[in-house]
One Martini backbone bead per residue (centre of mass of N, CA, C, O) as a GRO file, in nm:
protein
   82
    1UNK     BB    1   0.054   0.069  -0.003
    2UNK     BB    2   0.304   0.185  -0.098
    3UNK     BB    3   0.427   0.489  -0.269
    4UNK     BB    4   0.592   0.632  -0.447
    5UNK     BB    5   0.822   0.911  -0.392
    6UNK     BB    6   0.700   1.068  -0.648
    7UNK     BB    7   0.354   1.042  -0.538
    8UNK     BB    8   0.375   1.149  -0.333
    9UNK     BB    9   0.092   1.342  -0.131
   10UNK     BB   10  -0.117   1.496  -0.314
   11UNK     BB   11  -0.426   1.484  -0.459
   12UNK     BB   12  -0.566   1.470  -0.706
   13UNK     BB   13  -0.888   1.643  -0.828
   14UNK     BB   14  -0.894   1.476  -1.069
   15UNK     BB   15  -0.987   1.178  -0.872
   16UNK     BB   16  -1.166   1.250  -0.678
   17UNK     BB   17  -1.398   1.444  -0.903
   18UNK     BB   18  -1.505   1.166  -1.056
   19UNK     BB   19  -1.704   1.066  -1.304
   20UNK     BB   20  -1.983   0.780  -1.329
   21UNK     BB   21  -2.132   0.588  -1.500
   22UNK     BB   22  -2.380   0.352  -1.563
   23UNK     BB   23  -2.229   0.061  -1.655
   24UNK     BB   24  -1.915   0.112  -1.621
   25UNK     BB   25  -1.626   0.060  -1.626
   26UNK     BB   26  -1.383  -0.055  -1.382
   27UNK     BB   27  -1.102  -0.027  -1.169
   28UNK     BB   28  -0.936  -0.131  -0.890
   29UNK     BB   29  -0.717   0.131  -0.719
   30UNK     BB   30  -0.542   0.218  -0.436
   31UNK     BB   31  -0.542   0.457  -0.235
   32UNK     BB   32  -0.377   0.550   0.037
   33UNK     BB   33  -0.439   0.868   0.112
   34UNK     BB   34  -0.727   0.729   0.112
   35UNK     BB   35  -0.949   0.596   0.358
   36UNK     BB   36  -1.227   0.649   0.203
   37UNK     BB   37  -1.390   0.359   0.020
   38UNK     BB   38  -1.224   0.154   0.070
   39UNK     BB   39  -1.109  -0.165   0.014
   40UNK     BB   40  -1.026  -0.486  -0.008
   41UNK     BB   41  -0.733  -0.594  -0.091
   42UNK     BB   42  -0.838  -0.872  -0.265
   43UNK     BB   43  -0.964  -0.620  -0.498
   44UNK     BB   44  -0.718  -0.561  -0.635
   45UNK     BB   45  -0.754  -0.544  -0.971
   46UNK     BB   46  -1.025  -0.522  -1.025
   47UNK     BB   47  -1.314  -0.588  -1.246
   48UNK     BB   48  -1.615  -0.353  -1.302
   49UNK     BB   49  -1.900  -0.212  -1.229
   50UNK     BB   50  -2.149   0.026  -1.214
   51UNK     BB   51  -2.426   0.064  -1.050
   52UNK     BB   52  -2.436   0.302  -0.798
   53UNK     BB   53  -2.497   0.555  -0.625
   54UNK     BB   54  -2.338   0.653  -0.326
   55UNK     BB   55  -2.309   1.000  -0.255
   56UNK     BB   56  -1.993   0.996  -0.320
   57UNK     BB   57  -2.006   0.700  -0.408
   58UNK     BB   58  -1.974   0.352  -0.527
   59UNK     BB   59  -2.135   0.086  -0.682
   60UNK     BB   60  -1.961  -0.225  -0.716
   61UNK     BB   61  -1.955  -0.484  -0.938
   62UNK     BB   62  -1.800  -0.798  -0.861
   63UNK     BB   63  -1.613  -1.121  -0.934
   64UNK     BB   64  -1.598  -1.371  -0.695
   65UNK     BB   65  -1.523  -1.621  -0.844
   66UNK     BB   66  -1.868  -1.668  -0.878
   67UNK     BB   67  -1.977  -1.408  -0.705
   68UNK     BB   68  -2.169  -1.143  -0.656
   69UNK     BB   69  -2.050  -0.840  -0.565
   70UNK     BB   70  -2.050  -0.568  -0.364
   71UNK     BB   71  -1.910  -0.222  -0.369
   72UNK     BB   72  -1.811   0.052  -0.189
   73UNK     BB   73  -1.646   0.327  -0.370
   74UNK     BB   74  -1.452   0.537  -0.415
   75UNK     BB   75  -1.309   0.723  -0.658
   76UNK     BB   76  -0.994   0.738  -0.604
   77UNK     BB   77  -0.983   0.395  -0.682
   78UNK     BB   78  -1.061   0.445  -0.967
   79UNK     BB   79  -1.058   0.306  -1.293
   80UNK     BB   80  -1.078   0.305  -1.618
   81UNK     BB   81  -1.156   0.161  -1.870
   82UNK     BB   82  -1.035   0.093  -2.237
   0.00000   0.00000   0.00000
């Protein structure tokens, strides 16, 4: 969880407040500096879908083995797929 050291510091604020439609594709990816909406660990680098939107943060819906899990994840940890 720890940052390059070229990368520490604040965070960008168009990361902080980047919006996502409903339906879109996103990867999880932690910022440390942040750790409001983190998620666990085991789903780092997963791909999932935006469900739903709760207050500042997102339901994203991912494929955990064979289980449908969501999980409510802060924007700064998100991540557009391409």
């Amino acid at each position: 969880m720890a940052k390059n050291v070229r990368a520490k510091g604040k965070i960008s604020l168009t990361s902080y407040f980047q919006q996502f439609k409903l339906g879109e594709q996103v990867c999880l990816v932690a910022d440390s500096a942040v750790h409001k909406g983190l998620f666990h660990g085991r789903f780092y680098g997963k791909p999932g879908i935006v469900k739903a939107k709760r207050g500042r943060c997102y339901e994203v819906e991912i494929k955990d083995i064979k289980m449908l899990k969501t999980l409510v994840v802060h924007p700064v940890h998100m991540r557009r797929m391409k």
